[in-house]
C-alpha angles and dihedrals in degrees: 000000000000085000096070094028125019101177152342089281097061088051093102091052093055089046101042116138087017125120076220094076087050096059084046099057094049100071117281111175109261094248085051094047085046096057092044098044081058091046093057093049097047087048081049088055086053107045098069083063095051086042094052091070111108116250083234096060089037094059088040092050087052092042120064095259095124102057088078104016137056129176104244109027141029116275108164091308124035134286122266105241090039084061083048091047093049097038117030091088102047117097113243089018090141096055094042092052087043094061091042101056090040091053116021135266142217132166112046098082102024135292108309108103117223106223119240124271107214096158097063118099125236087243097049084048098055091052102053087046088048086053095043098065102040088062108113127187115282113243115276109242122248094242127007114262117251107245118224130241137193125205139208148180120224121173097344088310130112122237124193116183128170087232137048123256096192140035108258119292096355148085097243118105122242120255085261106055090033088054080046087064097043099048091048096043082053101043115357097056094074093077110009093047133252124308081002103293097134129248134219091253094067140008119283099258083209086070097041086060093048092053084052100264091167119206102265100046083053088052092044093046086048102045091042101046133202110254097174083058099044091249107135123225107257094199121131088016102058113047125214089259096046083055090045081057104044083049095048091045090047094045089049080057099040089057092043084238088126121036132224111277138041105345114229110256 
């Protein structure tokens, strides 16, 4: 902590260029000047942290990179490191992938074709490029982790599930399967029927777990659409996490673990 503020009197060069020096030099009582002298070191302490972030990932993080992409596995689009592992030894990589990215692509991963990106700079788009290949495979652990399961019992009859339906030791459902409910009641229902019971216009989603629909073949089905079914493609306005939420929220109705309504939070 003494590294970034030694004492009450460097308090206006940390803060220099801060309305919070402003705020310092006008009076504050001492014990006040004091908490607040402790809460700028400790946020010191924190900003190399924030800074070591790469301006690629930066740009990729404020764009809407991530709705299709993630670094280590396949979302819609590739993964990261798969594009750096295919790429990082081809003359000319980093051009190709900037075009690409600038004005849309489709064919070298499959058929779904990645939008264009005109508001990107050249020099964002560098960046994220440049990032993009200089991601490597993360080290393999020594031994797989164990994934954790929760169990319930509904009607006599036992539930395991890799994710919590309710809050510990309570009723009450967790923030993701409660904003679950709250993204499919605003946009899923449509089609899929309200509080998840299935419509004539699409196939009950309850069902589709059951038949072992898993999380992620539910994201990539939703952010790639089915045009030939009238289901639009949800990529680029559901992220990864909303559609976490939305399976979570479908798989605690399907097992008749959250009721139709309002959940409990």
């Amino acid at each position: 902590m003494r590294s970034h503020c030694k004492s009450m009197q460097d308090m206006p060069n940390v803060l220099k260029s801060s309305g919070l020096s402003i705020w310092f030099r006008r009076g504050a009582g001492s014990s006040v000047r004091g908490r607040a002298l402790l809460w700028v070191c400790a946020l010191g302490l924190a900003l190399p942290a924030i800074a070591a972030m790469p301006p690629g990932e930066k740009v990729a993080r404020g764009s809407n990179c991530f709705s299709c992409h993630a670094v280590g596995h396949k979302v819609v689009g590739p993964a990261f490191v798969a594009v750096a592992q295919r790429f990082a030894h081809q003359p000319g990589a980093k051009a190709v992938l900037v075009h690409a990215v600038k004005f849309g692509h489709v064919g070298t991963w499959g058929n779904i074709p990645m939008p264009p990106h005109p508001d990107l700079t050249a020099q964002q788009l560098d960046e994220v490029i440049s990032w993009v290949l200089s991601i490597r495979p993360a080290a393999q652990p020594a031994a797989a982790v164990v994934a954790k399961t929760y169990h319930y019992t509904v009607d006599g009859k036992a539930v395991t599930l890799d994710f919590p339906v309710f809050r510990p030791g309570t009723k009450k459902v967790t923030p993701t399967v409660f904003r679950g409910y709250e993204l499919f009641n605003s946009y899923c229902f449509r089609c899929h029927g309200e509080d998840a019971t299935g419509s004539e216009y699409a196939p009950d989603l309850r069902q589709s777990v059951l038949n072992g629909m898993t999380e992620a073949q539910m994201t990539q089905i939703a952010m790639e659409g089915r045009k030939a079914k009238g289901m639009p493609a949800w990529a680029g306005f559901f992220s990864p996490h909303d559609l976490k939420a939305i399976y979570e929220y479908v798989a605690g109705r399907t097992y008749h673990l959250v009721g139709q309504g309002d959940p409990p939070e």
